[in-house]
N, CA, C, O and CB atoms as a CASP TS submission, in Angstrom:
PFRMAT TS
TARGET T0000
AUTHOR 0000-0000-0000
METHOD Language model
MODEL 1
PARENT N/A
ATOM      1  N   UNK     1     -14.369  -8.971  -9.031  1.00  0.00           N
ATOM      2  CA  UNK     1     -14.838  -7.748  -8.417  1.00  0.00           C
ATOM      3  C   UNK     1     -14.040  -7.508  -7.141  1.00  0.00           C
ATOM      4  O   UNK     1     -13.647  -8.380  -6.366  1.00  0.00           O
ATOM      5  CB  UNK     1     -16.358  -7.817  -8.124  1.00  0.00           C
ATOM      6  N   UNK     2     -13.869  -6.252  -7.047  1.00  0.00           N
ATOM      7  CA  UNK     2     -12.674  -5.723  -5.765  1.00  0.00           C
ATOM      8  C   UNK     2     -14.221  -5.210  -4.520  1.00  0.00           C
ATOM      9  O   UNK     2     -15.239  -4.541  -4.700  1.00  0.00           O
ATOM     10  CB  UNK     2     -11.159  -3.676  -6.545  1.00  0.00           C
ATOM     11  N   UNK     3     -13.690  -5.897  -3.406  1.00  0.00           N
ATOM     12  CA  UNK     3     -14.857  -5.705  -2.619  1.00  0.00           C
ATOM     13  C   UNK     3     -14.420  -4.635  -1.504  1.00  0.00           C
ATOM     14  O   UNK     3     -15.106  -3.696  -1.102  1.00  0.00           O
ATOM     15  CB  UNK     3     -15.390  -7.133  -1.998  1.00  0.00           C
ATOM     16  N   UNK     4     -13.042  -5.010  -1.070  1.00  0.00           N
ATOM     17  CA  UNK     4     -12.209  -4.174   0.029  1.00  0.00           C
ATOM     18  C   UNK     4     -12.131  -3.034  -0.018  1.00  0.00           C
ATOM     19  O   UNK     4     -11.729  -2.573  -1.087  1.00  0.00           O
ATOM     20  CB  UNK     4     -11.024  -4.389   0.163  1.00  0.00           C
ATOM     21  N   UNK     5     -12.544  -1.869   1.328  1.00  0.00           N
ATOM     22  CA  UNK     5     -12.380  -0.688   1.606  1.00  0.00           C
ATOM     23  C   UNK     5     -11.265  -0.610   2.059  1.00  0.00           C
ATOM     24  O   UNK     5     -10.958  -1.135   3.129  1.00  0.00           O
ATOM     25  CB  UNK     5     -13.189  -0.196   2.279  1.00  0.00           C
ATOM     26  N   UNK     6     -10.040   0.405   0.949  1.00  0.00           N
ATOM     27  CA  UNK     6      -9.215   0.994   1.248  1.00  0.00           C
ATOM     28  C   UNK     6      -9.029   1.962   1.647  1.00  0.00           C
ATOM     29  O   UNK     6      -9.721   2.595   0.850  1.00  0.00           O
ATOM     30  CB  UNK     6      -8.816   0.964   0.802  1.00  0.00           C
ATOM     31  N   UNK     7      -8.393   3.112   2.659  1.00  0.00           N
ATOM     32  CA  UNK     7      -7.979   4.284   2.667  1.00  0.00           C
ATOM     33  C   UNK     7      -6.707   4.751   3.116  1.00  0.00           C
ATOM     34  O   UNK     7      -5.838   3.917   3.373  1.00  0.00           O
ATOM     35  CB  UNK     7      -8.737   4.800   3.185  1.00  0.00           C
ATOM     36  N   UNK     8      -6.510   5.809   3.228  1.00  0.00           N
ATOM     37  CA  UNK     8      -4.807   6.444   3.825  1.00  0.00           C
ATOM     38  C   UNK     8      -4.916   5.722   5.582  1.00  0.00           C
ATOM     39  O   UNK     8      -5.846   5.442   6.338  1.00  0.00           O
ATOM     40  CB  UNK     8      -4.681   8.977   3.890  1.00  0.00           C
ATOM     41  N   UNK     9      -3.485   5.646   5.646  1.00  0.00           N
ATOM     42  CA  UNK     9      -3.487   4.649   7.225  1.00  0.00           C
ATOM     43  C   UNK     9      -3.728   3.883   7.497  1.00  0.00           C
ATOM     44  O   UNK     9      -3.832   3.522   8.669  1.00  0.00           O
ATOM     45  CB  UNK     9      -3.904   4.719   8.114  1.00  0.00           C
ATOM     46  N   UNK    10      -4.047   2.921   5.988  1.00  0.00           N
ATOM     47  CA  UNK    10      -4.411   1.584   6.369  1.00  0.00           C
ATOM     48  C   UNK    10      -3.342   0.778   6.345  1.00  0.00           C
ATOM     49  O   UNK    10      -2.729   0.837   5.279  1.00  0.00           O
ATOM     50  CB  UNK    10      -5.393   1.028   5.594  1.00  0.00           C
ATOM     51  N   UNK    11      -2.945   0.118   7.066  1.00  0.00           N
ATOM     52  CA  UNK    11      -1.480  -1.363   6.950  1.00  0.00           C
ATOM     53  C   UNK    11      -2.211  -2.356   6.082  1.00  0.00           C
ATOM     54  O   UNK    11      -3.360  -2.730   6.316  1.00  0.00           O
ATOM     55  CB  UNK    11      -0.933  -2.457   8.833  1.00  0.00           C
ATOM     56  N   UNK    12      -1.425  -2.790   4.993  1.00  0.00           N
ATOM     57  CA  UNK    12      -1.787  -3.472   3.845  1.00  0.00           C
ATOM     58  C   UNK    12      -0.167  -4.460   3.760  1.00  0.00           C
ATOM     59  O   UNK    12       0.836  -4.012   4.316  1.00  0.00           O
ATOM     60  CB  UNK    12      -2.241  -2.223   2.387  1.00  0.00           C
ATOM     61  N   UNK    13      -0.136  -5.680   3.069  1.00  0.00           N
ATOM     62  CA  UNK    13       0.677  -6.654   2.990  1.00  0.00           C
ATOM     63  C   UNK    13       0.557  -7.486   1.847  1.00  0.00           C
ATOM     64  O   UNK    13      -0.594  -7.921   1.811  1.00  0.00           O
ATOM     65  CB  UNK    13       0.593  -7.306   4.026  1.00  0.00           C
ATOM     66  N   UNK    14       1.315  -7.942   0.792  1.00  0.00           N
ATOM     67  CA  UNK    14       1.802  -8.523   0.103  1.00  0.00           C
ATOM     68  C   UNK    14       2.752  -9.055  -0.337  1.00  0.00           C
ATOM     69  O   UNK    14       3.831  -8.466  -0.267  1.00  0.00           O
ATOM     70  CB  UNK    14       1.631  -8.308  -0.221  1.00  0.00           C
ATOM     71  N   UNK    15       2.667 -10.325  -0.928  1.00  0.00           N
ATOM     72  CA  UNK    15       3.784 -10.681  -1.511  1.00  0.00           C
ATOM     73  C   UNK    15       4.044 -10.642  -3.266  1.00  0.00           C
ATOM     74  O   UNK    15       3.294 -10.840  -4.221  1.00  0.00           O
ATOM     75  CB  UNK    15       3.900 -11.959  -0.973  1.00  0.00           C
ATOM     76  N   UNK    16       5.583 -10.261  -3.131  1.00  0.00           N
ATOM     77  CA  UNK    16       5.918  -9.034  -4.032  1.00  0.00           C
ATOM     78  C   UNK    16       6.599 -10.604  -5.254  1.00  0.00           C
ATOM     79  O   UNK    16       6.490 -11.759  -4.843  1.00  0.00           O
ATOM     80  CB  UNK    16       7.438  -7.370  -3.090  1.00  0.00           C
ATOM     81  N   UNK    17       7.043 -10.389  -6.241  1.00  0.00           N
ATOM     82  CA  UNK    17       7.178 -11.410  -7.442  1.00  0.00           C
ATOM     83  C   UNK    17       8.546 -12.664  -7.005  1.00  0.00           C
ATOM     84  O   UNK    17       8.867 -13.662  -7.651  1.00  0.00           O
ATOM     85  CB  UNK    17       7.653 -10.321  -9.075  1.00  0.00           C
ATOM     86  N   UNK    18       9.116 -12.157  -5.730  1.00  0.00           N
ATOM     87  CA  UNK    18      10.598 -12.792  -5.365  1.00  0.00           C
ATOM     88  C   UNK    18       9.840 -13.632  -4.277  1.00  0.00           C
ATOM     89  O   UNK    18      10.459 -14.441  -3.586  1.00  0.00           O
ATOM     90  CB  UNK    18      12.074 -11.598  -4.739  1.00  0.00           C
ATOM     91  N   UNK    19       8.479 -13.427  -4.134  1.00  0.00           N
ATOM     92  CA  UNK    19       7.812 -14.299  -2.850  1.00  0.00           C
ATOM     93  C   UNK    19       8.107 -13.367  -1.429  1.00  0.00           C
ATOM     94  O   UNK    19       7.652 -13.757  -0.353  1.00  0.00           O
ATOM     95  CB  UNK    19       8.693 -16.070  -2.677  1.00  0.00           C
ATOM     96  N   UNK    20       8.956 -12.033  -1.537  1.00  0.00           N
ATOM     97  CA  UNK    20       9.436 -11.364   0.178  1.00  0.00           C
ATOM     98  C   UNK    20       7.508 -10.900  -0.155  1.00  0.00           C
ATOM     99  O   UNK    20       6.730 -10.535  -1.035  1.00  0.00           O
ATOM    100  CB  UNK    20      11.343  -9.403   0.451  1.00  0.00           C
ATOM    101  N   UNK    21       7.630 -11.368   1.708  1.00  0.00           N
ATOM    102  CA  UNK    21       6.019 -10.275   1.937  1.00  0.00           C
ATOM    103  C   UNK    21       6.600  -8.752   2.248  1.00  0.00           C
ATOM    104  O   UNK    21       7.505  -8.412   3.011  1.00  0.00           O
ATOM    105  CB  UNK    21       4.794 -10.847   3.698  1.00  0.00           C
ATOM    106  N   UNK    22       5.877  -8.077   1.508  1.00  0.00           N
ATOM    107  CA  UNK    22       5.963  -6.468   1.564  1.00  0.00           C
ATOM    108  C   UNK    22       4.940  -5.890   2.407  1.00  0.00           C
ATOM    109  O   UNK    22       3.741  -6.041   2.173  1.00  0.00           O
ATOM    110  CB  UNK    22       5.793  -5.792   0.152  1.00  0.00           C
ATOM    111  N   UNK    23       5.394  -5.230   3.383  1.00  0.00           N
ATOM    112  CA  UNK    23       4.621  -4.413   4.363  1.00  0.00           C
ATOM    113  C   UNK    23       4.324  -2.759   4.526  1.00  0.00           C
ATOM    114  O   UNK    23       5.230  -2.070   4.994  1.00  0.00           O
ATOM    115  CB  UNK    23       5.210  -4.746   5.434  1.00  0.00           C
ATOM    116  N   UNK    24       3.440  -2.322   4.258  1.00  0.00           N
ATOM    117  CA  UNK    24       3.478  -0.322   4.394  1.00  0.00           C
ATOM    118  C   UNK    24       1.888  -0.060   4.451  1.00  0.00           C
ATOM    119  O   UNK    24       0.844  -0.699   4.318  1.00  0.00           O
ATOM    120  CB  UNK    24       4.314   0.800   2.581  1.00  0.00           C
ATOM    121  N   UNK    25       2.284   1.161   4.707  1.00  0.00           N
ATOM    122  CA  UNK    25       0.927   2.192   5.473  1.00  0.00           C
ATOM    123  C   UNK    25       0.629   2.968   3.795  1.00  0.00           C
ATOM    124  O   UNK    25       1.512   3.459   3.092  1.00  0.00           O
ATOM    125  CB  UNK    25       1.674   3.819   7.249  1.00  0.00           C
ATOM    126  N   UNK    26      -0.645   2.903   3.504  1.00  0.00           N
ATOM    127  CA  UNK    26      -0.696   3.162   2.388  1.00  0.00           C
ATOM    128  C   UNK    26      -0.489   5.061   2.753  1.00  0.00           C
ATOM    129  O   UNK    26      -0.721   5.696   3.781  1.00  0.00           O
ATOM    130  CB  UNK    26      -2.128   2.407   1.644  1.00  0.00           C
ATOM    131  N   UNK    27      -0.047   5.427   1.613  1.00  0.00           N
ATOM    132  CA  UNK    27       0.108   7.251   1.994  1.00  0.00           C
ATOM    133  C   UNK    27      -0.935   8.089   1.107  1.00  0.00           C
ATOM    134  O   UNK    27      -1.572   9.014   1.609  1.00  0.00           O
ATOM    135  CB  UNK    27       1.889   7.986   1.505  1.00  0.00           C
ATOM    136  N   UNK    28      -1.092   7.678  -0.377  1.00  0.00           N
ATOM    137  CA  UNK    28      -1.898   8.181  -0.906  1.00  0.00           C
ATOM    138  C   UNK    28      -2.626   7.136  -1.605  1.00  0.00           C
ATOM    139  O   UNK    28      -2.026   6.062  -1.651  1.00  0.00           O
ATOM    140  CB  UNK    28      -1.436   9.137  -1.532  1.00  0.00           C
ATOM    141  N   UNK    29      -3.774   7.177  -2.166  1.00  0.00           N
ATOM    142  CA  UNK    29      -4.684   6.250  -3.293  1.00  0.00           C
ATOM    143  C   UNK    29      -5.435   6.923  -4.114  1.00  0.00           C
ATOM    144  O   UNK    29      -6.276   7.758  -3.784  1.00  0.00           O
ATOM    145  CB  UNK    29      -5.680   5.302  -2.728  1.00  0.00           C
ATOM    146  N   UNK    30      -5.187   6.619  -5.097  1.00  0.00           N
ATOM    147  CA  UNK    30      -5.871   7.263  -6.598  1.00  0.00           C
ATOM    148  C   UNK    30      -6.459   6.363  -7.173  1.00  0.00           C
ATOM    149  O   UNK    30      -5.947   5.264  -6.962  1.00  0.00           O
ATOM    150  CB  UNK    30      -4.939   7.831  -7.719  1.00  0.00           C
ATOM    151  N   UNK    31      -7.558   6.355  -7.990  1.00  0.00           N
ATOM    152  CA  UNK    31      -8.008   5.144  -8.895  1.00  0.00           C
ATOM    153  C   UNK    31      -8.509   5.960 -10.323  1.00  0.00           C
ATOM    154  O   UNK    31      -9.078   7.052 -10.302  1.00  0.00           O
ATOM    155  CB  UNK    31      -9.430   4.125  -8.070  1.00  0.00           C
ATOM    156  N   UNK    32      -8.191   5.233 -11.496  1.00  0.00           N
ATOM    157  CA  UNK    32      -8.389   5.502 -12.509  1.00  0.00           C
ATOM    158  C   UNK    32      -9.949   4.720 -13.563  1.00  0.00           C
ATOM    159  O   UNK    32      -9.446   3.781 -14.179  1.00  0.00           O
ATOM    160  CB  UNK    32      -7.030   5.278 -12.850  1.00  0.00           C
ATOM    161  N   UNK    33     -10.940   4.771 -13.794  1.00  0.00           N
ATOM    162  CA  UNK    33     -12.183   4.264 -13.792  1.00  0.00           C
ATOM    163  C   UNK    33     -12.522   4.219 -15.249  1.00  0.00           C
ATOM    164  O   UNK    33     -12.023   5.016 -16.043  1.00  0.00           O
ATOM    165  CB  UNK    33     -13.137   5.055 -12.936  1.00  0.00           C
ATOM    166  N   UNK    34     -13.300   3.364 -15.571  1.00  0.00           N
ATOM    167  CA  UNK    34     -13.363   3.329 -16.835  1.00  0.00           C
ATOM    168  C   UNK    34     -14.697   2.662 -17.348  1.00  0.00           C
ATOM    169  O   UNK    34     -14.851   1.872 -16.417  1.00  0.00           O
ATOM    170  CB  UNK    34     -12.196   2.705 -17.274  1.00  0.00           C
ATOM    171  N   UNK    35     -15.470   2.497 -17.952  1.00  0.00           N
ATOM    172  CA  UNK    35     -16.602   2.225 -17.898  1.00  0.00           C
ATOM    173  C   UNK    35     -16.649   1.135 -19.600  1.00  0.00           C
ATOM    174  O   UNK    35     -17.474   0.281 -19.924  1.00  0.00           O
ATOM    175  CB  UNK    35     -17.523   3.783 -17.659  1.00  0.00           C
ATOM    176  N   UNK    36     -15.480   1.612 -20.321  1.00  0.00           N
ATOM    177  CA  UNK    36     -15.113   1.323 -21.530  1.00  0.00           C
ATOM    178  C   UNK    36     -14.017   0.150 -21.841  1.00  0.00           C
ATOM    179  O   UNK    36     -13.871  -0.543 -22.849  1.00  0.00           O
ATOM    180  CB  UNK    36     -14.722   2.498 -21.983  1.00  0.00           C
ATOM    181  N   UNK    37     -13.202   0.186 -20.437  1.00  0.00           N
ATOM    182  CA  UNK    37     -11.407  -0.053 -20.424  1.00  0.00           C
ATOM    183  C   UNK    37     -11.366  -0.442 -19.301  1.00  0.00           C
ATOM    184  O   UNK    37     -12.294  -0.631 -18.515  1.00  0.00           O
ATOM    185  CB  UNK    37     -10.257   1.195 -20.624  1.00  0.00           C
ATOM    186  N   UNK    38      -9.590  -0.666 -19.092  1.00  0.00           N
ATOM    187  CA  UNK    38      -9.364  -0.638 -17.967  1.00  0.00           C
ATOM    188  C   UNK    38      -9.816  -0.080 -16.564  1.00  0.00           C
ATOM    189  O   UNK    38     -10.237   1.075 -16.630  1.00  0.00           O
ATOM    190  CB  UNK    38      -8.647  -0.442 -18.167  1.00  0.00           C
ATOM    191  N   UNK    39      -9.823  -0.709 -15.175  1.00  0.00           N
ATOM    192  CA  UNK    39      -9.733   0.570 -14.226  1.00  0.00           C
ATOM    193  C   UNK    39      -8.531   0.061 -13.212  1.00  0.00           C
ATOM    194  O   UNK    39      -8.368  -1.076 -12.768  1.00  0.00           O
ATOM    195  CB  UNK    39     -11.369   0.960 -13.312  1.00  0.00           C
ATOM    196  N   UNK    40      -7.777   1.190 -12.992  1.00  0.00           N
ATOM    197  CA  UNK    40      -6.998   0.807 -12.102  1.00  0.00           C
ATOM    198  C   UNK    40      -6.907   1.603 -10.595  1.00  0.00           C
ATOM    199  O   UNK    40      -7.293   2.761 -10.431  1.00  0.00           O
ATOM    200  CB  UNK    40      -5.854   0.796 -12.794  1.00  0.00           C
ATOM    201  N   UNK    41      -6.332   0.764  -9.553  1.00  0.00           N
ATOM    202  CA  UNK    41      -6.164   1.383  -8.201  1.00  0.00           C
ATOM    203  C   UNK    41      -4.762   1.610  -8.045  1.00  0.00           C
ATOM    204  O   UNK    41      -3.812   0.842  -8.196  1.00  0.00           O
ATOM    205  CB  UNK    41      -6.705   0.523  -7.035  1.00  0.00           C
ATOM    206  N   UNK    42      -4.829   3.116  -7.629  1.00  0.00           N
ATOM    207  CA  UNK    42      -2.685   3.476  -7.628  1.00  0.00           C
ATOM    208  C   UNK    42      -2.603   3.572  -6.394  1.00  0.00           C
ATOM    209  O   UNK    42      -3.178   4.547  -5.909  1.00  0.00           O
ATOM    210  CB  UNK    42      -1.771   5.171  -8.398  1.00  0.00           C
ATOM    211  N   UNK    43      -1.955   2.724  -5.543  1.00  0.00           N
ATOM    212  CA  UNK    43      -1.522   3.063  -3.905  1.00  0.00           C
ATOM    213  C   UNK    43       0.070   3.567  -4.173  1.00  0.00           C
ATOM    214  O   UNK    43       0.976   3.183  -4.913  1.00  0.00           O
ATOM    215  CB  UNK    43      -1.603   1.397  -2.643  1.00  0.00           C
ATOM    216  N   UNK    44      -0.073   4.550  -3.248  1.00  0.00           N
ATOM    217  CA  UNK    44       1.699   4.847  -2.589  1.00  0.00           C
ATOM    218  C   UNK    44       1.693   4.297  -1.419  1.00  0.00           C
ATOM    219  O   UNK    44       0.643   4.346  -0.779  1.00  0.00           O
ATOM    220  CB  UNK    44       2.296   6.525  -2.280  1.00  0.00           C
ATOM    221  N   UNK    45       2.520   3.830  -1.016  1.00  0.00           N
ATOM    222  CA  UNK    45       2.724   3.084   0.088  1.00  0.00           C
ATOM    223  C   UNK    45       3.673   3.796   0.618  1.00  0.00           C
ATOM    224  O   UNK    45       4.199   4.550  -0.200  1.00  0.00           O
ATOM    225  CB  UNK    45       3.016   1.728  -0.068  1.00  0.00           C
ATOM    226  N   UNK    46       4.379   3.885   2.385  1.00  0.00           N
ATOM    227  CA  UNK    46       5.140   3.630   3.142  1.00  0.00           C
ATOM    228  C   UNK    46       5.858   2.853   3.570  1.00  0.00           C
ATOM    229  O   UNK    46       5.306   2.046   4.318  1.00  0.00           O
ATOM    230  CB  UNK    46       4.905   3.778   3.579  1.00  0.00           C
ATOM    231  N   UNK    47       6.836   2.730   3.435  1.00  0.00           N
ATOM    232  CA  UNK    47       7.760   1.138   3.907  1.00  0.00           C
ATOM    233  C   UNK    47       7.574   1.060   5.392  1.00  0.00           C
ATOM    234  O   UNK    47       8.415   1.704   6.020  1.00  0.00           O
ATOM    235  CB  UNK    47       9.740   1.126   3.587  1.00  0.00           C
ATOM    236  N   UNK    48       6.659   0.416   6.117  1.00  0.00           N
ATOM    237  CA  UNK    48       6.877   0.732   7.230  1.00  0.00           C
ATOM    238  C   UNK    48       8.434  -0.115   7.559  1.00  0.00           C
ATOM    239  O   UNK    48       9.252   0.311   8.374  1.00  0.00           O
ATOM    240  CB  UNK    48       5.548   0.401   8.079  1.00  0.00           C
ATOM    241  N   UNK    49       8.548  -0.894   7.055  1.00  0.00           N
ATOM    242  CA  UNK    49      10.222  -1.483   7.744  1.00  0.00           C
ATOM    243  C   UNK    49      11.506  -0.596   7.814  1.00  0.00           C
ATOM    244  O   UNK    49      12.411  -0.943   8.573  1.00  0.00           O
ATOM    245  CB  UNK    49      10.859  -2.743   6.793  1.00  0.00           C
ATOM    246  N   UNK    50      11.662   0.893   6.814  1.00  0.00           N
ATOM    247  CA  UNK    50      12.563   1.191   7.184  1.00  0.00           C
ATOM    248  C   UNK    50      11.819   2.833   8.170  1.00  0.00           C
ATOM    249  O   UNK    50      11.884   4.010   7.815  1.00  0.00           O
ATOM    250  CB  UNK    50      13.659   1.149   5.870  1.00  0.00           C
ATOM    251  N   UNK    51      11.254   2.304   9.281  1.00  0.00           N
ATOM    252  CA  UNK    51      10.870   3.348  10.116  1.00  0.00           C
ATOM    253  C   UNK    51      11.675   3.409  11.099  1.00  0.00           C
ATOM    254  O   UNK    51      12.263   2.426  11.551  1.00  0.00           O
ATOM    255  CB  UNK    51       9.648   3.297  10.562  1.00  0.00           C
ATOM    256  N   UNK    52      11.802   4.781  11.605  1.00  0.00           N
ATOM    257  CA  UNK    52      13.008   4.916  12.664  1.00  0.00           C
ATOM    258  C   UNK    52      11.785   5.381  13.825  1.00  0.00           C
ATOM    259  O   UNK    52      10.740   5.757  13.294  1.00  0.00           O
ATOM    260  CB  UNK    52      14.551   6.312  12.215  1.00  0.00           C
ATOM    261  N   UNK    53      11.805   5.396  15.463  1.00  0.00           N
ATOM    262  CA  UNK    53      11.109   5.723  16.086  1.00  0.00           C
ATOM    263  C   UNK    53      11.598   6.929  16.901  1.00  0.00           C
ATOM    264  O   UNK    53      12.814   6.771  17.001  1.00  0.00           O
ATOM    265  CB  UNK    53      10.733   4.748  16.583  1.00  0.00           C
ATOM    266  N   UNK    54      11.266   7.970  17.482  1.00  0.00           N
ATOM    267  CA  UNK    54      11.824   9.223  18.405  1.00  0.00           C
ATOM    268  C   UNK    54      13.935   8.961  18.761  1.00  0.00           C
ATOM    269  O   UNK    54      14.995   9.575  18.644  1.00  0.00           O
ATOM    270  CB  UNK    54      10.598   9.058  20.363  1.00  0.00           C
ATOM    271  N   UNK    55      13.310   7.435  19.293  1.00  0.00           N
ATOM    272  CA  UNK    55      14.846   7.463  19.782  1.00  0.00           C
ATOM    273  C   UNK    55      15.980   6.883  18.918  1.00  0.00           C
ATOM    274  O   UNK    55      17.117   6.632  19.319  1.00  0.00           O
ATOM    275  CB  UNK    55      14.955   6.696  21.065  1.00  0.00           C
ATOM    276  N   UNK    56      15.471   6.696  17.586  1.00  0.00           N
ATOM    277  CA  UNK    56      16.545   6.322  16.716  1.00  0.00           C
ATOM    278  C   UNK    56      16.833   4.769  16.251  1.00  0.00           C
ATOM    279  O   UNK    56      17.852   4.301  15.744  1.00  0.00           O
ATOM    280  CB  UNK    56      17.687   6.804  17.383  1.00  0.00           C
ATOM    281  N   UNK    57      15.449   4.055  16.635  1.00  0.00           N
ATOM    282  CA  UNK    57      15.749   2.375  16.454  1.00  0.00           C
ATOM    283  C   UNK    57      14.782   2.319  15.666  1.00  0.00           C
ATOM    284  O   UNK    57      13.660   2.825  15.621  1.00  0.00           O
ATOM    285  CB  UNK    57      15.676   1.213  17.733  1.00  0.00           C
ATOM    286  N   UNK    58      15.560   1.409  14.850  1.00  0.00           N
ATOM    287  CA  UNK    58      14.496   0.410  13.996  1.00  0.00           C
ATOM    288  C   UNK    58      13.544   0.052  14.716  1.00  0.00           C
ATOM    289  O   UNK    58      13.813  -0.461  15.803  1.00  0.00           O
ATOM    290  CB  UNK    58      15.004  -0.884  13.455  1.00  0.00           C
ATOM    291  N   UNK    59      12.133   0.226  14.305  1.00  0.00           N
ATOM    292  CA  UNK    59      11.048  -0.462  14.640  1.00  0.00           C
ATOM    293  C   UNK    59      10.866  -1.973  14.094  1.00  0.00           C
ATOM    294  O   UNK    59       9.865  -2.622  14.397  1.00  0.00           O
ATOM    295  CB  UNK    59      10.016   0.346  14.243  1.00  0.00           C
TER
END
């Protein structure tokens, strides 16, 4: 059972199948529900690593 409240703007982290931890701001979330089947949760994420800030630097 999935217990965690997700929403947009949340910073979320994982590690991805190569073992790199993956970091981003989720942008959108959809979930697909099923009472029969599957259910799934669709995040889009943000990379926050390739963010640039006002003055042009890597954050």
């Amino acid at each position: 059972m999935y217990t965690h409240k997700l929403k947009v703007g949340d910073k979320v982290s994982f590690i991805d199948g190569t073992g790199k931890k993956i970091k981003g701001t989720i942008s959108q979330a959809d979930a697909v529900l099923s009472n029969i089947g599957e259910c799934s949760l669709i995040l889009k994420l943000y990379d926050d690593a390739n963010y640039l800030n006002i003055k042009g630097e890597a954050k």
